[in-house]
N, C-alpha and C positions, 0 to 999 in steps of 0.2 A: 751718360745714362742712355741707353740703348728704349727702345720702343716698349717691351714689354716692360723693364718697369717706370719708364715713364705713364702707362697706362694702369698699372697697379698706383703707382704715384697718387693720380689723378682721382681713381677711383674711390681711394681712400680720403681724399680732401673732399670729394663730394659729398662723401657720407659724414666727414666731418662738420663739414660745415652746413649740413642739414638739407643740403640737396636731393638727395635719396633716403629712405629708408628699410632698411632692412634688405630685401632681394628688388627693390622696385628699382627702372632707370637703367641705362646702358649704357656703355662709352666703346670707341671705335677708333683705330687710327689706319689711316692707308700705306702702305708702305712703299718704297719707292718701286719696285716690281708691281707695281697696283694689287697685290694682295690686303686683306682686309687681318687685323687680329683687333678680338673684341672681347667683351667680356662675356660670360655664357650666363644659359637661362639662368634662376632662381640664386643669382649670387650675392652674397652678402660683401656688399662695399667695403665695411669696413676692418674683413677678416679676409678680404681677397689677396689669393698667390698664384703663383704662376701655372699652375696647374686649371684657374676657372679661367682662363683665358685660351681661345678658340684660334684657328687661322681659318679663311675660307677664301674664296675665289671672288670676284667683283661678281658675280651672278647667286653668290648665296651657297657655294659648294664646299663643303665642310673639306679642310687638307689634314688641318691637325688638331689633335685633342680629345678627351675622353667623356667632354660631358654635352650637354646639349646647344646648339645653337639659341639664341634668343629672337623670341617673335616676332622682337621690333625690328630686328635686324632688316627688314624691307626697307625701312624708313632711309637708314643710314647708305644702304647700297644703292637708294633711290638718291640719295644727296651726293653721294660719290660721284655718280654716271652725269646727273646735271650739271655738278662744278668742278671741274677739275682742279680748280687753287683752294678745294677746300679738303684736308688731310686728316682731321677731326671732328668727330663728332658727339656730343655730349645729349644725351637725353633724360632731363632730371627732372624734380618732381620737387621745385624749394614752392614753402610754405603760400609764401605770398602770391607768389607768381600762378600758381595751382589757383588761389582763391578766384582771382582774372578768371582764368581758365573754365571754372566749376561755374561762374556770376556770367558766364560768356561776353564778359567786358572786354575789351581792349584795353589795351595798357596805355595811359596816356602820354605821348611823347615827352611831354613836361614834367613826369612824373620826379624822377631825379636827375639833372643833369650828366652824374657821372652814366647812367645806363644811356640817353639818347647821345652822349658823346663816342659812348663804344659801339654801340649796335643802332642808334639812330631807332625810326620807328620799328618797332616789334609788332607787324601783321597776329591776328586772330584766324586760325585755320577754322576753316568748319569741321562740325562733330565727326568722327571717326570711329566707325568700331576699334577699339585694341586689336593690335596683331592681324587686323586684315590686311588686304591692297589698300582695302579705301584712305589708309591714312597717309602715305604716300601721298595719292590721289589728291587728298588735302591740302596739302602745302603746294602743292605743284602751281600752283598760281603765281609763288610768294618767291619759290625758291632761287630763281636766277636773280633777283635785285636784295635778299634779304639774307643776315646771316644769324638770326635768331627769327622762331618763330611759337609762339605761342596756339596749343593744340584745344580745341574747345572740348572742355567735361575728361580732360586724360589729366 
């Protein structure tokens, strides 16, 4: 499988498995020339084809495709540029993990084993307007030692 539809792949199990709904949430992969291809604005997960998917440059620069960039897309060219071993990136919206988010809790390391065995603690970002800088801005504390983070009220 080739990149894009590993990322249609992807996008569609997100929405299956109830990680996004509808147009919410975004997913991203780097490519080995450090280009980025992502999913575009307002796309529905679980009817996504090759056509909603985007290519642009590590700095946000649209190369290929016909529809819009996505406004989170900062986020994820923001985790590109800080980590270089990290080549995907998912931004989803599952049920429970949102309630954290909304409750502005942190998730408790103990909560279920299998989650602190694969991501270990899950940091609480402070509140972020959507689609500005500041959410970036957010995680930026978290993002060199963590590779899940939870976004406070997104």
């Amino acid at each position: 499988m080739g990149l894009k539809t590993d990322l249609i792949y992807y996008s569609k199990l997100c929405s299956k498995s109830g990680f996004v709904k509808a147009n919410d949430g975004n997913l991203s992969v780097r490519t080995k020339y450090n280009y980025i291809l992502s999913t575009a604005s307002r796309t529905n997960k679980q009817n996504i084809k090759l056509a909603d998917l985007l290519k642009c440059d590590i700095n946000g620069k649209k190369l290929s495709g016909n529809r819009e960039l996505s406004t989170e897309l900062k986020l994820h060219l923001f985790i590109y540029k800080k980590r270089n071993d990290i080549n995907a990136v998912i931004h989803s919206h599952p049920l429970y993990i949102t309630s954290y988010s909304a409750a502005r809790e942190k998730l408790s390391a103990n909560l279920l084993p299998e989650i602190y065995m694969m991501f270990g603690k899950i940091p609480l970002a402070k509140f972020a307007s959507p689609s500005t800088d500041e959410v970036p801005k957010s995680i930026e504390p978290f993002i060199k030692k963590y590779n899940a983070v939870i976004l406070a009220n997104h």
